[in-house]
C-alpha angles and dihedrals in degrees: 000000000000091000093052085057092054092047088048093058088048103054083050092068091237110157107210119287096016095120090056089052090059131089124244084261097063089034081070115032087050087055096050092044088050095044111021105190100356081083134097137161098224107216142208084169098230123130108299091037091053081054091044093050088044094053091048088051096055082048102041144016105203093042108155118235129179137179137218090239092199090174096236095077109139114253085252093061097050089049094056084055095066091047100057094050090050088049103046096031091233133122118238115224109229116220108206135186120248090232117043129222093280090043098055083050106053097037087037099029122246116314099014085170100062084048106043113359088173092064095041087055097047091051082047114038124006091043085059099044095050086052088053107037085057085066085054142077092195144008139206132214140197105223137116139213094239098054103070142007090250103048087054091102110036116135126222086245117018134161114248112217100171088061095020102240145091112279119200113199101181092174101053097105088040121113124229087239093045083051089051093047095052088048083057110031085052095027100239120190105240131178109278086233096080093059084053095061094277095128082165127031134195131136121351095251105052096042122094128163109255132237135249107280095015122126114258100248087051102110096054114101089335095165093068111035088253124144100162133067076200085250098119092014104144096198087059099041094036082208111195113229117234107276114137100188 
């Protein structure tokens, strides 16, 4: 697979680099000429997301978002959904678990997710992802470099071997601050929690505000050390960065 991604680029004309060279802008619209409707921006709707969802719409109106539906989103968070349908005129696909909440903990026992968050998170999340992603010929995320340790070394296009397609991340090179501005400066929705100390936002129970001092992504699992769903986790995925020779 990793050799038809290569071949792909190529066919593309693309001289080595040139991806990283590009804005978020061309990052997408490249992606949506390539793959049409096999591919999606998968959302949490936090900041970046929110970005991410605000540049496809000024390239295309049918662009394809979904969502990790965990079941313990906070309400504001489900609110901002519907917003965000109602503003950009789109459906969000809703990515939901195979157990609900009552099921996990009935089959896993109650709380699964202050006993073994990594578990929690692969029932919600990663399990979802990996149904939906087989529907897909590429995938975009919303990180950046500068977030986590593994995220330092994402590429703008990159091949994904741990879900066997090509994964776009547009805003990999962006700031927090350079995220914020363009909220502002286009006036972006975005969910009320940031503005009550939740720079970054997830399930209800291992999400916390953060203090003063504190790393962003602080208040996510802190009680375990713990910064990735293993979502975007390189060591797992063992992504290729984008590189055609």
């Amino acid at each position: 697979m990793l050799a038809c991604f290569e071949s792909l680029l190529a066919r593309n004309s693309l001289p080595r680099d040139e991806a990283e060279r590009w804005s978020a802008e061309q990052v997408l619209r490249w992606g949506f000429e390539r793959f049409g409707r096999d591919i999606a921006i998968a959302s949490g709707f936090g900041g970046e997301g929110m970005v991410l969802i605000d540049l496809a719409s000024r390239i295309k109106s049918d662009f394809r978002v979904f969502t990790l539906d965990t079941g313990f989103f906070f309400l504001e968070t489900y609110a901002l959904i519907e917003k965000v349908e109602r503003h950009y005129g789109i459906r969000v696909e809703k990515c939901r678990p195979e157990l609900t909440p009552a099921e996990q903990a009935r089959f896993h026992g109650e709380a699964l997710w202050a006993r073994d968050p990594d578990h929690c998170c692969r029932l919600r999340k990663i399990e979802p992802l990996k149904q939906k992603l087989r529907e897909l010929a590429a995938w975009v995320a919303a990180i950046r470099r500068d977030q986590t340790a593994s995220r330092a070394n994402v590429a703008k296009i990159e091949w994904d071997a741990r879900f066997n397609l090509v994964k776009l991340n547009p805003l990999a090179d962006w700031t927090h601050d350079r995220v914020w501005d363009y909220i502002q400066t286009r006036h972006v929705p975005y969910n009320p929690l940031h503005d009550r100390g939740y720079p970054s936002i997830g399930c209800t129970h291992c999400t916390r505000p953060v203090r003063i001092g504190e790393d962003l992504r602080a208040g996510r699992w802190a009680e375990f050390g713990k910064t990735e769903c293993g979502l975007h986790t390189r060591d797992a995925s063992k992504g290729v960065a984008y590189d055609p020779a």
